[in-house]
PyMOL Python script that loads the backbone (N, CA, C, O; Angstrom):
from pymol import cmd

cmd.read_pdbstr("""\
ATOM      1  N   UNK A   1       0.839  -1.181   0.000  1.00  0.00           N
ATOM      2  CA  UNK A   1       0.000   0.000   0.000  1.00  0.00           C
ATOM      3  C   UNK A   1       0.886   1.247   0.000  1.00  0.00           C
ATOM      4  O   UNK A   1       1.881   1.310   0.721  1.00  0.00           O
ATOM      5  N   UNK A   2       0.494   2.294  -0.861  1.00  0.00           N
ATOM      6  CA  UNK A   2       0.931   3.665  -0.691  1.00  0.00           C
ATOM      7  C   UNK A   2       0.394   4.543  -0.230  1.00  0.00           C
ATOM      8  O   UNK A   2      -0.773   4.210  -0.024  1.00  0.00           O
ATOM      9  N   UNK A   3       0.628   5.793   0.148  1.00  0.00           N
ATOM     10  CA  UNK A   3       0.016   6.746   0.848  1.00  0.00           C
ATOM     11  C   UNK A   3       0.439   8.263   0.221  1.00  0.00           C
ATOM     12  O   UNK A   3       1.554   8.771   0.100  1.00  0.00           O
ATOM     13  N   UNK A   4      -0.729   8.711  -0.083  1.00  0.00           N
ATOM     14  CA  UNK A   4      -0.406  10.326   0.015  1.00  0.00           C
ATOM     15  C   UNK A   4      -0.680  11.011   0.944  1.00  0.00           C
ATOM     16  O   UNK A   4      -1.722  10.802   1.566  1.00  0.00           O
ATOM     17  N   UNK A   5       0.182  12.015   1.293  1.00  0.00           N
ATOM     18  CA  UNK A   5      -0.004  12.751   2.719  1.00  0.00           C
ATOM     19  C   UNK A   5      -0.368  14.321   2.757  1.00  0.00           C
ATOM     20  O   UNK A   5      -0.451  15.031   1.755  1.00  0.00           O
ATOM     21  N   UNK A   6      -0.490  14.575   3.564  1.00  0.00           N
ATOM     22  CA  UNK A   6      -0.634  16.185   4.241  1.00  0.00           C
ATOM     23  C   UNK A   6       0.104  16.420   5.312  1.00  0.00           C
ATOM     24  O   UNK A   6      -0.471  15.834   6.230  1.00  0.00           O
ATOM     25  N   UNK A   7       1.001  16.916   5.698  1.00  0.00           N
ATOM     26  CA  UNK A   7       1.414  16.980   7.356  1.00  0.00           C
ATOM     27  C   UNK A   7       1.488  19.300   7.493  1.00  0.00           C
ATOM     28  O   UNK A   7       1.848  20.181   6.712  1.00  0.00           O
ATOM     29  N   UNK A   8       0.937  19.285   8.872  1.00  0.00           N
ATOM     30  CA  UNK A   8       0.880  20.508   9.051  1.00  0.00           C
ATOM     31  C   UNK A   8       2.339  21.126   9.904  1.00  0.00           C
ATOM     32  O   UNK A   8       2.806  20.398  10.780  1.00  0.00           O
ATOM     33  N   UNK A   9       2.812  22.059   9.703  1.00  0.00           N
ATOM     34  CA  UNK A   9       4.125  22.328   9.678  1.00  0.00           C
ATOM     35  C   UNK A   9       3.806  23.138  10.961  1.00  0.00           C
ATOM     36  O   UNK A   9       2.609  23.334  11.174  1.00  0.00           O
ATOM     37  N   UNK A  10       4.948  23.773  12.088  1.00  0.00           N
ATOM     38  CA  UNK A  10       4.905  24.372  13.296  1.00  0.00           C
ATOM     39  C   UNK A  10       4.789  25.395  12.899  1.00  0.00           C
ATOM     40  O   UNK A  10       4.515  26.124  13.852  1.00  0.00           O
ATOM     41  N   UNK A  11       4.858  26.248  11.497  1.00  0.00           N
ATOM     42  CA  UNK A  11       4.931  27.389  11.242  1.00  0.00           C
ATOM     43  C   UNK A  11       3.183  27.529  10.291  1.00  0.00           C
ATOM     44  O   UNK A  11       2.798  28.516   9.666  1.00  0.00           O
ATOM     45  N   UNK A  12       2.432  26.213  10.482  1.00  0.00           N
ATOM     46  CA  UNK A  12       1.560  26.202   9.983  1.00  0.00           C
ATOM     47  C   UNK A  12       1.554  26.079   8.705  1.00  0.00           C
ATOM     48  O   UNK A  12       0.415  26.006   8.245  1.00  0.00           O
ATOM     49  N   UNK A  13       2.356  26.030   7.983  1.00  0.00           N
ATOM     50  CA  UNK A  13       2.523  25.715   6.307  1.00  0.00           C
ATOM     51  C   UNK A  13       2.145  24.219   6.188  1.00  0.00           C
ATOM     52  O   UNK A  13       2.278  23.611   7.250  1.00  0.00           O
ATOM     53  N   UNK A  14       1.634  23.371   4.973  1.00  0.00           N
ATOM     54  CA  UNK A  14       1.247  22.392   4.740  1.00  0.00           C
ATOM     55  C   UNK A  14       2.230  22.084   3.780  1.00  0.00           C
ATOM     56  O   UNK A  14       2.865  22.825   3.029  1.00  0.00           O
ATOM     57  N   UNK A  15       2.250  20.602   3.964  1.00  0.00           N
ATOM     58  CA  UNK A  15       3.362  19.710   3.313  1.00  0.00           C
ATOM     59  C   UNK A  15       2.882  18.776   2.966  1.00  0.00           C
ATOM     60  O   UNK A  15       2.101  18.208   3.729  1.00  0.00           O
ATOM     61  N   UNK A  16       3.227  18.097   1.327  1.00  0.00           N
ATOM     62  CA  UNK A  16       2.386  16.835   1.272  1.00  0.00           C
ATOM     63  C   UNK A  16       3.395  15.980   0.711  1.00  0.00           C
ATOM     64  O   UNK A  16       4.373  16.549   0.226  1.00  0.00           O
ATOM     65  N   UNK A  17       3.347  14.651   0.680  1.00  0.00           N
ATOM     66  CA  UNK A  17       4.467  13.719  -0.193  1.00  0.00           C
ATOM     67  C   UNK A  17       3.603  12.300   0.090  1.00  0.00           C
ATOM     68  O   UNK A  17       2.485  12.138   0.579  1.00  0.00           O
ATOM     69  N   UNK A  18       4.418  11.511  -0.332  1.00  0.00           N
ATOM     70  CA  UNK A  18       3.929   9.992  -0.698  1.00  0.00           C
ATOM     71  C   UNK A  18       5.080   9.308  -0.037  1.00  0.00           C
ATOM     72  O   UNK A  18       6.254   9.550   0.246  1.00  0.00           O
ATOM     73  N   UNK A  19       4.021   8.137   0.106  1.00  0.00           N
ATOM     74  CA  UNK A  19       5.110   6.917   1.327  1.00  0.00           C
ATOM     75  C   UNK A  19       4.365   5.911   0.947  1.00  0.00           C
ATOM     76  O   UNK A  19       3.220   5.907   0.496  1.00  0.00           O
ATOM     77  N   UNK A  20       5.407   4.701   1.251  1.00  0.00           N
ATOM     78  CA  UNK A  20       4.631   3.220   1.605  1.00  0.00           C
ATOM     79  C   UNK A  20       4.519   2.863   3.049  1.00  0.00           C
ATOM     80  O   UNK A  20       4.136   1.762   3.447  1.00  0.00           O
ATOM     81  N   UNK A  21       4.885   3.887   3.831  1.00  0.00           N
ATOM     82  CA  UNK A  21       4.891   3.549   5.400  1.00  0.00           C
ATOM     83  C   UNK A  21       5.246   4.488   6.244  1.00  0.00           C
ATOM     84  O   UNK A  21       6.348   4.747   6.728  1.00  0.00           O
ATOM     85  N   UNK A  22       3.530   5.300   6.469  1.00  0.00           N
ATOM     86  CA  UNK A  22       2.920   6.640   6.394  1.00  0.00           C
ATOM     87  C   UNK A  22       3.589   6.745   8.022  1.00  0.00           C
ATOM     88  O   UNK A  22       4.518   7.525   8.229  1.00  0.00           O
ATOM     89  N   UNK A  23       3.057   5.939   9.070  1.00  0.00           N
ATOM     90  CA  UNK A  23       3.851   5.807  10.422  1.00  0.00           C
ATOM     91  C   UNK A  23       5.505   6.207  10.356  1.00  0.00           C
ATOM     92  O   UNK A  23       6.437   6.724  10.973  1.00  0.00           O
ATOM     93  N   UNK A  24       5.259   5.808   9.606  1.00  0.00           N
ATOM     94  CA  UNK A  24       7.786   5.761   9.562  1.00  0.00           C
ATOM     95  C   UNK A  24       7.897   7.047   9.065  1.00  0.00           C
ATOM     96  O   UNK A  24       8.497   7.950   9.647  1.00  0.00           O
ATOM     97  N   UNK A  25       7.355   7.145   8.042  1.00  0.00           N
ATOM     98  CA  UNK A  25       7.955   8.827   7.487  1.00  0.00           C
ATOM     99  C   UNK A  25       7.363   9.809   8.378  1.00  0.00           C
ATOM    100  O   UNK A  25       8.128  10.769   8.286  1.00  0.00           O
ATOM    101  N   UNK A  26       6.517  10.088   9.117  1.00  0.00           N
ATOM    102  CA  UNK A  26       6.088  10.873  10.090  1.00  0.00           C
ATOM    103  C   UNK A  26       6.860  10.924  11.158  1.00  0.00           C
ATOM    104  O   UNK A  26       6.788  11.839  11.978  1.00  0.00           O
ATOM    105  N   UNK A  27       7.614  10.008  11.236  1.00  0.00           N
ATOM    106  CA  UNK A  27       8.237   9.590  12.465  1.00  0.00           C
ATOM    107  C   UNK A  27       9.467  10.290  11.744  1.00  0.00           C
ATOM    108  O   UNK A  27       9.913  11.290  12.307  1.00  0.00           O
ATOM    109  N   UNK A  28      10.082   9.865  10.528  1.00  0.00           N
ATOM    110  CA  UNK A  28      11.774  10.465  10.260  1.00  0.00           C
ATOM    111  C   UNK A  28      11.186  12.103  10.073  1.00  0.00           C
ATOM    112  O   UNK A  28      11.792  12.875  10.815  1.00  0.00           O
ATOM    113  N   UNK A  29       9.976  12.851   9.103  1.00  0.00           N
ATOM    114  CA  UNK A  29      10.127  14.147   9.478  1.00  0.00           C
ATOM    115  C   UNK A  29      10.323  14.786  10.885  1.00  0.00           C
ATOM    116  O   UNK A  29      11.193  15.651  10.980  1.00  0.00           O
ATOM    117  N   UNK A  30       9.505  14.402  12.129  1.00  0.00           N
ATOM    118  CA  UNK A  30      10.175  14.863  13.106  1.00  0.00           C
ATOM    119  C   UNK A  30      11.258  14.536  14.079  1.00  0.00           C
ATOM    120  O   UNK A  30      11.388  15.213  15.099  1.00  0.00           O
ATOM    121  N   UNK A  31      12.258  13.252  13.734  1.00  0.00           N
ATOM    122  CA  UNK A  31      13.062  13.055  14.248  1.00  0.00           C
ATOM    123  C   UNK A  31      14.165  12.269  13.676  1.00  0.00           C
ATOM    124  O   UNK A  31      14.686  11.347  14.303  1.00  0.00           O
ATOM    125  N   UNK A  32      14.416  12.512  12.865  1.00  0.00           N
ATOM    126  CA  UNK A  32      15.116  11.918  12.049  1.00  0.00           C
ATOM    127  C   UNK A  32      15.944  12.592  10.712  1.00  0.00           C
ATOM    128  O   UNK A  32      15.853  12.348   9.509  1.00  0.00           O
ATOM    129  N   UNK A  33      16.989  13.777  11.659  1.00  0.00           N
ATOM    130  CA  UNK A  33      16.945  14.777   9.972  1.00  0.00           C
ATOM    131  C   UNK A  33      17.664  14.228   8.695  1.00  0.00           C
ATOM    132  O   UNK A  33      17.354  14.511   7.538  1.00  0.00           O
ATOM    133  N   UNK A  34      18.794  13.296   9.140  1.00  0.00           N
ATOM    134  CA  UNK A  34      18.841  12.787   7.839  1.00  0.00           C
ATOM    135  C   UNK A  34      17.924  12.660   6.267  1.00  0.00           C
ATOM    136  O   UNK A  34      17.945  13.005   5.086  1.00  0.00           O
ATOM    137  N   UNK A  35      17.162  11.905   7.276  1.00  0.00           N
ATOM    138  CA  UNK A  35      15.783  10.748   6.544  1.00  0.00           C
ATOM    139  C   UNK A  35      14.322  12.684   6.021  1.00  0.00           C
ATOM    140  O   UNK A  35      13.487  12.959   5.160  1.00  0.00           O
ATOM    141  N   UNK A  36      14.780  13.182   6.933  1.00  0.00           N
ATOM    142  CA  UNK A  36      13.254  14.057   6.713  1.00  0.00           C
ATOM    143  C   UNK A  36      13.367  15.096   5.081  1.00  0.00           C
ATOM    144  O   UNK A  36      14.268  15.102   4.243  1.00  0.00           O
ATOM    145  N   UNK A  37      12.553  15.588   5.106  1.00  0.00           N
ATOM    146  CA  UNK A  37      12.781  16.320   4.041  1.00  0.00           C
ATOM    147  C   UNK A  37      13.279  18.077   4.592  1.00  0.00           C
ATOM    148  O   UNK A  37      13.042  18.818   5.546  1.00  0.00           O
ATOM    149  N   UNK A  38      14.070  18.109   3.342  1.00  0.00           N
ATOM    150  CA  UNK A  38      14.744  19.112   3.392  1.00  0.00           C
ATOM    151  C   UNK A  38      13.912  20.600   3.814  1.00  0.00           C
ATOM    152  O   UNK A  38      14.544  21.274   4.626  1.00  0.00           O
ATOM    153  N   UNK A  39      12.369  21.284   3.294  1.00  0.00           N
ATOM    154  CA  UNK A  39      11.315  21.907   3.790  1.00  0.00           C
ATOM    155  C   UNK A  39      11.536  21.716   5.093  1.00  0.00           C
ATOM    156  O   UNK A  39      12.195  22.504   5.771  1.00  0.00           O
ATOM    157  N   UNK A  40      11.000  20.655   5.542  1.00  0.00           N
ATOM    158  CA  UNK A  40      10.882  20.592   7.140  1.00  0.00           C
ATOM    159  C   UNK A  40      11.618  20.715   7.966  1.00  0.00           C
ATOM    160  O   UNK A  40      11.248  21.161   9.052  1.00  0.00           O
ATOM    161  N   UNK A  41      13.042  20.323   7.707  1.00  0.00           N
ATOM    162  CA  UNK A  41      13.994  21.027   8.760  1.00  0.00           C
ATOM    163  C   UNK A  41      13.811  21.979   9.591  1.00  0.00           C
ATOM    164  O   UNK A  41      14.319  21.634  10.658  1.00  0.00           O
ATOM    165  N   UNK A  42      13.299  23.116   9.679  1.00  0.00           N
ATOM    166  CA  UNK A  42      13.189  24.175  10.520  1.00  0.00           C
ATOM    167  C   UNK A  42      11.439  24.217  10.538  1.00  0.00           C
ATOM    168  O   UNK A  42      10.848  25.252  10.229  1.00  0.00           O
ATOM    169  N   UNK A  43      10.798  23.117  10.890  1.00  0.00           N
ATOM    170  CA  UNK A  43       9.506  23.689  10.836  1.00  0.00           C
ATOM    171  C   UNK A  43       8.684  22.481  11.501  1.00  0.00           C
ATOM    172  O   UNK A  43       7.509  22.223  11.242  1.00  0.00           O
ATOM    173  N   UNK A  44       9.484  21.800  12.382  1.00  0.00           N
ATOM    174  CA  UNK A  44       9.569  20.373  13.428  1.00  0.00           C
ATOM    175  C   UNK A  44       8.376  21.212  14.557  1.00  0.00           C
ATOM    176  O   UNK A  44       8.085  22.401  14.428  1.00  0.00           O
ATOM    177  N   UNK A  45       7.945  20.530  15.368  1.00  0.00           N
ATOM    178  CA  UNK A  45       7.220  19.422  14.454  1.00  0.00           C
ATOM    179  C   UNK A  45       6.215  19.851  13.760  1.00  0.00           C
ATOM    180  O   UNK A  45       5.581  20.901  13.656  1.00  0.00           O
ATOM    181  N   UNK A  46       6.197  18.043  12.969  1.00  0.00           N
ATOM    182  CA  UNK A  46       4.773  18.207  11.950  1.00  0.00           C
ATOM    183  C   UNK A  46       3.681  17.333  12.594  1.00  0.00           C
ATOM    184  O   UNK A  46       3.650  16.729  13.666  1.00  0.00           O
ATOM    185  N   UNK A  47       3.098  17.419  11.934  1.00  0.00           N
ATOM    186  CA  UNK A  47       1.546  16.608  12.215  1.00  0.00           C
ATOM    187  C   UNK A  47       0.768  16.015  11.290  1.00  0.00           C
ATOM    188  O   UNK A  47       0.526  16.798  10.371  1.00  0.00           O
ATOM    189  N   UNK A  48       0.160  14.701  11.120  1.00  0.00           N
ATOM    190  CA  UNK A  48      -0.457  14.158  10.102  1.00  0.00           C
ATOM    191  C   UNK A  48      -2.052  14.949  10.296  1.00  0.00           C
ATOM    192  O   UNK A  48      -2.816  14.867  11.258  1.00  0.00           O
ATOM    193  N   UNK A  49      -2.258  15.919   8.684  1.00  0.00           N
ATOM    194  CA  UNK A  49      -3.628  16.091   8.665  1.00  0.00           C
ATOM    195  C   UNK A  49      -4.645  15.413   7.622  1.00  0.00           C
ATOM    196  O   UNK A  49      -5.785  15.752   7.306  1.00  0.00           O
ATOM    197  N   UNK A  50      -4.091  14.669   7.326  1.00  0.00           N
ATOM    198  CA  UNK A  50      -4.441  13.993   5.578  1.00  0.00           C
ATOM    199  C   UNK A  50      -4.190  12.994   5.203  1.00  0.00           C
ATOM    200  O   UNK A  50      -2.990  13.095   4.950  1.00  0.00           O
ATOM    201  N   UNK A  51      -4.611  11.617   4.868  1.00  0.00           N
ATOM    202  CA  UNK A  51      -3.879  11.078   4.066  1.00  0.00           C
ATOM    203  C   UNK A  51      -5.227   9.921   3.079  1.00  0.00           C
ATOM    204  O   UNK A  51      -6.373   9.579   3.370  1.00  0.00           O
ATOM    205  N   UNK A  52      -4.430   9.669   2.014  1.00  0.00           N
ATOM    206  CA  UNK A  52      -4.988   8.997   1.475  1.00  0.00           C
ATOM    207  C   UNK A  52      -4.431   7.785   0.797  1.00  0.00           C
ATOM    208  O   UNK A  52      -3.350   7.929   0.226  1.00  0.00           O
ATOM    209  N   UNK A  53      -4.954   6.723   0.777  1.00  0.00           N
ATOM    210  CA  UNK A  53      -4.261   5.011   0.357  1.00  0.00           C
ATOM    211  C   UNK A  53      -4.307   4.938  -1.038  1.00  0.00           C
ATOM    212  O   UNK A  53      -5.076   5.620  -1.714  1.00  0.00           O
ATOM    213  N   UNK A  54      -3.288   3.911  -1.614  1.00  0.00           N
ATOM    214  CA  UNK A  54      -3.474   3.959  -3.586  1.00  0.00           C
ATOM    215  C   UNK A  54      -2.699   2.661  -2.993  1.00  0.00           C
ATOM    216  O   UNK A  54      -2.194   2.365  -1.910  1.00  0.00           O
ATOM    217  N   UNK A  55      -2.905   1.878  -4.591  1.00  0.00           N
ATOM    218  CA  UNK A  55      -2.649   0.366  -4.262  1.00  0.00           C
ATOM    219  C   UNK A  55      -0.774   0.518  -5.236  1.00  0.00           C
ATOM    220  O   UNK A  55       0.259  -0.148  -5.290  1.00  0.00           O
ATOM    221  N   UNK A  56      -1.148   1.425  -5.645  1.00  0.00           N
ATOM    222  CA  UNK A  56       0.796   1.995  -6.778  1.00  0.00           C
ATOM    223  C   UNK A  56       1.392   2.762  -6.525  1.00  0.00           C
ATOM    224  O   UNK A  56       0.565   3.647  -6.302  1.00  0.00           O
ATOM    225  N   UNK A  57       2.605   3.295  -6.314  1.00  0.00           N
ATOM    226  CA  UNK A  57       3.388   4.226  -5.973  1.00  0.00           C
ATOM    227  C   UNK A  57       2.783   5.263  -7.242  1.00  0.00           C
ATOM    228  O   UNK A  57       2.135   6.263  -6.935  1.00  0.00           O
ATOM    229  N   UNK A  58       3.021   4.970  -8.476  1.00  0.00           N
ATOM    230  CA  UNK A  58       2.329   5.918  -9.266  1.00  0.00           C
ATOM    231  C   UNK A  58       1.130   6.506  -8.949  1.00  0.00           C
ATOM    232  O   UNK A  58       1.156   7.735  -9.018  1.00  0.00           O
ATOM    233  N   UNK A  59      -0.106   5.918  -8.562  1.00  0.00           N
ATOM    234  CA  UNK A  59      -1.341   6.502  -8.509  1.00  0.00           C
ATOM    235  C   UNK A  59      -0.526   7.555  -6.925  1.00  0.00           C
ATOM    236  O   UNK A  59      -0.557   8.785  -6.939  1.00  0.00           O
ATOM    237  N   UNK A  60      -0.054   6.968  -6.050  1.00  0.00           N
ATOM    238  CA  UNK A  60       0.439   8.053  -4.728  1.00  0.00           C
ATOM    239  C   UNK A  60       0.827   9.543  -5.264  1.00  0.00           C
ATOM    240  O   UNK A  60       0.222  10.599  -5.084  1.00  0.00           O
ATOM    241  N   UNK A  61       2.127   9.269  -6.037  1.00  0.00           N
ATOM    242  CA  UNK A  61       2.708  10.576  -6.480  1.00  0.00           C
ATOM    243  C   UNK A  61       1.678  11.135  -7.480  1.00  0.00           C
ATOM    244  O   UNK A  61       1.253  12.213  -7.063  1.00  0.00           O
ATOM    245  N   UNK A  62       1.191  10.813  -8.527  1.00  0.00           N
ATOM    246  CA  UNK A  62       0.266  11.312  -9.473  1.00  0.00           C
ATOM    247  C   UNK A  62      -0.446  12.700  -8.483  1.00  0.00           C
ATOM    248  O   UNK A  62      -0.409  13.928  -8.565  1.00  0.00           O
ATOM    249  N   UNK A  63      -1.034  11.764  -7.619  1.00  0.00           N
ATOM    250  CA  UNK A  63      -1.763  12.836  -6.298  1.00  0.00           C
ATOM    251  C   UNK A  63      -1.201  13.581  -5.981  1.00  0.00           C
ATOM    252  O   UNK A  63      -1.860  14.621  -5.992  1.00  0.00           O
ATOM    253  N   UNK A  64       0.211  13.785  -5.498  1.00  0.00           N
ATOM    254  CA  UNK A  64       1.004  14.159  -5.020  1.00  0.00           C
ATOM    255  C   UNK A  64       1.422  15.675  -5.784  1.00  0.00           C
ATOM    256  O   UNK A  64       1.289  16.732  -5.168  1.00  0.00           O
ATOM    257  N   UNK A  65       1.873  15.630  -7.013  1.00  0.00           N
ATOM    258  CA  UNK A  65       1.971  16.728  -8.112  1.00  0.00           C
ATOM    259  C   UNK A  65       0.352  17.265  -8.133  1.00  0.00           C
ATOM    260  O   UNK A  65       0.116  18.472  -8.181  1.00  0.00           O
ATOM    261  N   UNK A  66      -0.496  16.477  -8.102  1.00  0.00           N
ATOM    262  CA  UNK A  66      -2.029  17.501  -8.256  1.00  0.00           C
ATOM    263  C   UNK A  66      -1.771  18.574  -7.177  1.00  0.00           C
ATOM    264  O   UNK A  66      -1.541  19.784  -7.176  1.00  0.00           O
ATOM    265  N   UNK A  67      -1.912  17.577  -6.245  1.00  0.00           N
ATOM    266  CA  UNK A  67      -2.184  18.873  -4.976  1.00  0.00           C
ATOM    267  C   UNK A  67      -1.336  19.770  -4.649  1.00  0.00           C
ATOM    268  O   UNK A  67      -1.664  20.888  -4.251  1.00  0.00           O
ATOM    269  N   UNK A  68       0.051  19.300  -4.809  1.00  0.00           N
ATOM    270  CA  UNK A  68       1.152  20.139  -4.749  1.00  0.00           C
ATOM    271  C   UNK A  68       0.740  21.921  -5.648  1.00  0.00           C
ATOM    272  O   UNK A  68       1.264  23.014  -5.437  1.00  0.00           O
ATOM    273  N   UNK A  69      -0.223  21.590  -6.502  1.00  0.00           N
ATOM    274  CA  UNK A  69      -0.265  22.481  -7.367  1.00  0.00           C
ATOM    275  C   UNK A  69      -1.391  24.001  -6.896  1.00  0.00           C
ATOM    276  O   UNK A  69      -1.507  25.209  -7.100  1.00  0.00           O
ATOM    277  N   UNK A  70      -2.225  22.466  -5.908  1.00  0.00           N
ATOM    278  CA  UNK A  70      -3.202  23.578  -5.404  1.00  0.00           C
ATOM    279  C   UNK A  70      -2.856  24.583  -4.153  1.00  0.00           C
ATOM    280  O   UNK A  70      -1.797  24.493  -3.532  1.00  0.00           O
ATOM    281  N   UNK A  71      -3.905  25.580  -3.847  1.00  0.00           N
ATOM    282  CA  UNK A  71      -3.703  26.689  -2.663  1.00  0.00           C
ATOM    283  C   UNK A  71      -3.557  26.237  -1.788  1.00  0.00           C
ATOM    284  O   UNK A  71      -3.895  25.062  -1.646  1.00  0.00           O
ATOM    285  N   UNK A  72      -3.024  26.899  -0.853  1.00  0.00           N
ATOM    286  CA  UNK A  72      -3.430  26.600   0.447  1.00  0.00           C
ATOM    287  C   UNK A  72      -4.726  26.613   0.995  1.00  0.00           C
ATOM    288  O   UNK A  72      -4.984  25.910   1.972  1.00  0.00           O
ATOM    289  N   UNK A  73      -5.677  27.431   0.402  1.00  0.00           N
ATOM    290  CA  UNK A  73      -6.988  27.549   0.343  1.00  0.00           C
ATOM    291  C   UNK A  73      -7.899  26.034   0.344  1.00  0.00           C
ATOM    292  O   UNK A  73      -8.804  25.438   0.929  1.00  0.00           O
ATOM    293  N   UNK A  74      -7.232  25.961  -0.417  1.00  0.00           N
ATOM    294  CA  UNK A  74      -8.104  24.412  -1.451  1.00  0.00           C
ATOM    295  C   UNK A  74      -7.352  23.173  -1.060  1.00  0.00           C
ATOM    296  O   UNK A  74      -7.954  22.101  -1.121  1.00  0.00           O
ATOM    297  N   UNK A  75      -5.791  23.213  -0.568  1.00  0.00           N
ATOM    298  CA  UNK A  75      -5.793  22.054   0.722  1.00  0.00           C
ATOM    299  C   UNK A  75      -6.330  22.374   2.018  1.00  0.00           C
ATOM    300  O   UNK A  75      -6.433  21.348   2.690  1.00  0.00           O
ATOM    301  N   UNK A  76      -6.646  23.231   2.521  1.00  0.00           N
ATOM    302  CA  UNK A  76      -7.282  23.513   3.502  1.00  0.00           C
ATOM    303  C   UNK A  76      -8.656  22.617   3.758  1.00  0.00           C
ATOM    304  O   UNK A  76      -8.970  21.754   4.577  1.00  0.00           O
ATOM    305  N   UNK A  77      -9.484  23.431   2.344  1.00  0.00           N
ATOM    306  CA  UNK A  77     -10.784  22.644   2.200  1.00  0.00           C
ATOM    307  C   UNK A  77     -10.817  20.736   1.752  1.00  0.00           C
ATOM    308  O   UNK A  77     -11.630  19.824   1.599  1.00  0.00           O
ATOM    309  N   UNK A  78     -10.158  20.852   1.728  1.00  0.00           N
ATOM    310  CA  UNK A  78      -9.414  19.151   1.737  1.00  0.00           C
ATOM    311  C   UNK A  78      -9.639  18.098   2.608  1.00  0.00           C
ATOM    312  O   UNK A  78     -10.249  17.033   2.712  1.00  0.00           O
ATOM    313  N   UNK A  79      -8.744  18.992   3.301  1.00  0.00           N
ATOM    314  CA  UNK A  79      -7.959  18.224   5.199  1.00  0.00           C
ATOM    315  C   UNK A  79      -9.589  18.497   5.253  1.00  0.00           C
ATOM    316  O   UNK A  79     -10.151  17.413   5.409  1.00  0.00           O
ATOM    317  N   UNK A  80     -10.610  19.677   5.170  1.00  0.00           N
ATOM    318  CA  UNK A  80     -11.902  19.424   6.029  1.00  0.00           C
ATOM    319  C   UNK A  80     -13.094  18.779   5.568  1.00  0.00           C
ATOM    320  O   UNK A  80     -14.226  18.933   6.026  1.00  0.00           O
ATOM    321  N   UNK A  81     -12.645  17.846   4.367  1.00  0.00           N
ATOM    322  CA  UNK A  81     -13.839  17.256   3.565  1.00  0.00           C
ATOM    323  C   UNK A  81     -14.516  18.005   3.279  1.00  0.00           C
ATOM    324  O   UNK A  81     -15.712  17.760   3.433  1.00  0.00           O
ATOM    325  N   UNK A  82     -14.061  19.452   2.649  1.00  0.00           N
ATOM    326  CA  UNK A  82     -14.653  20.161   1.770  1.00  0.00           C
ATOM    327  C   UNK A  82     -14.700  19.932  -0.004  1.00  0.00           C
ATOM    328  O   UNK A  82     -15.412  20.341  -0.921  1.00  0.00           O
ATOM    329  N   UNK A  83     -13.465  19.005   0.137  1.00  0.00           N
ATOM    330  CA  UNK A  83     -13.470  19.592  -1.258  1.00  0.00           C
ATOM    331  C   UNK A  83     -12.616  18.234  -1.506  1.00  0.00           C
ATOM    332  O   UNK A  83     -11.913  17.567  -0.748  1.00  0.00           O
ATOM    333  N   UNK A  84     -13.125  18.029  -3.519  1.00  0.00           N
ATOM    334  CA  UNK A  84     -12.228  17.132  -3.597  1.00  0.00           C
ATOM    335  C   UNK A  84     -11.194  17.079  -4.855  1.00  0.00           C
ATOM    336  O   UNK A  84     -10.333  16.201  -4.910  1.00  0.00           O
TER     337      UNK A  84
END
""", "prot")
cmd.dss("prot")
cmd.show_as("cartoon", "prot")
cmd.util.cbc("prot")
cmd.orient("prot")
């Protein structure tokens, strides 16, 4: 299983990426700087607000570039089952 994510940043900015093991990467963004992404470094901790399952790493990232594209507005309405 894959996962696309949302995690909310300490500075309140939203972050999204794809995983096969949504627990672990949540875990290396806030403690793990090697492993975390480079964004998050200064913006510890995060928080899972989002996520959604795909059975392919492709269908994950596919998602991943959509939303990346949208507002903050319109992930907002997202995370609140506003919008899809």
């Amino acid at each position: 299983m894959f996962y696309f994510y949302i995690v909310r940043c300490s500075d309140n900015s939203l972050y999204c990426g794809q995983t096969n093991n949504l627990k672990r990467r949540i875990h290396e963004h806030n403690f793990d700087k090697n492993r975390s992404a480079k964004y998050l470094r200064a913006k510890k901790p995060v928080k899972l607000v989002y996520s959604e399952e795909y059975s392919t790493l492709q269908l994950a990232m596919k998602r991943e570039w959509q939303i990346k594209k949208w507002t903050k507005t319109k992930k907002e309405a997202l995370i609140l089952g506003d919008f899809n």
